[in-house]
C-alpha positions in Angstrom: -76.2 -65.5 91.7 -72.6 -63.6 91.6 -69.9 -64.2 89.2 -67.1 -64.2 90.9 -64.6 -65.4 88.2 -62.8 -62.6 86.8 -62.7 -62.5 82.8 -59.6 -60.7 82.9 -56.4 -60.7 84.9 -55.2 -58.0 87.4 -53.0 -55.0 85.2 -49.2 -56.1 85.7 -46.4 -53.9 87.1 -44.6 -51.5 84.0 -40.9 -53.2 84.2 -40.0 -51.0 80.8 -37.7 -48.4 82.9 -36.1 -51.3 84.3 -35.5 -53.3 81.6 -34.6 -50.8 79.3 -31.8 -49.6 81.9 -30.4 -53.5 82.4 -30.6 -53.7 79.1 -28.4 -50.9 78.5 -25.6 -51.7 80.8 -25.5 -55.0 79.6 -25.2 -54.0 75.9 -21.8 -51.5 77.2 -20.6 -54.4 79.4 -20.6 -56.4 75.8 -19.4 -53.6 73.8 -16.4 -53.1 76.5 -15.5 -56.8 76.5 -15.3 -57.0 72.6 -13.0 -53.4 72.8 -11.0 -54.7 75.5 -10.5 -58.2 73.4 -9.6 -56.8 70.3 -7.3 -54.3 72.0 -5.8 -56.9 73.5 -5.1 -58.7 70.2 -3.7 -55.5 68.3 -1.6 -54.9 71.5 0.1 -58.2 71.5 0.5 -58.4 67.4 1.9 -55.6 67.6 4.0 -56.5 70.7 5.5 -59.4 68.8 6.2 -57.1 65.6 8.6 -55.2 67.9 10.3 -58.0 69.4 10.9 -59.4 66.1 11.9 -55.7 64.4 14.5 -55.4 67.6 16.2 -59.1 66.7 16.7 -57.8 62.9 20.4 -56.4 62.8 19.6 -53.3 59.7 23.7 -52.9 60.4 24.8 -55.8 57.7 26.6 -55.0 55.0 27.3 -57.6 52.4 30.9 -58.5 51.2 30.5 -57.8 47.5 
């Protein structure tokens, strides 16, 4: 009589390479997206400190 039930599954492919290198572009493609927000936000406070600097006139003298 032959056993033809396998005790233990075929070996799977390694997908380490590959999931190490997805991994890896995803992790810049987060760390770009959170640079790109937060120089966003600098560049617009900033942005609006100018516009309100430019609308203060430093030429006032008082009268007394």
């Amino acid at each position: 009589m032959r056993n033809e039930h396998k005790t233990y599954p075929d070996a799977v492919q390694n997908y380490t390479n590959a999931f190490l290198a997805s991994f890896g572009v995803i992790v810049f493609m987060i760390l770009f997206a959170i640079w790109a927000v937060w120089g966003l936000l600098v560049a617009g406070l900033l942005s609006a400190l100018a516009d309100r600097l430019m609308m203060v006139d430093f030429r006032r003298r008082s009268d007394s």
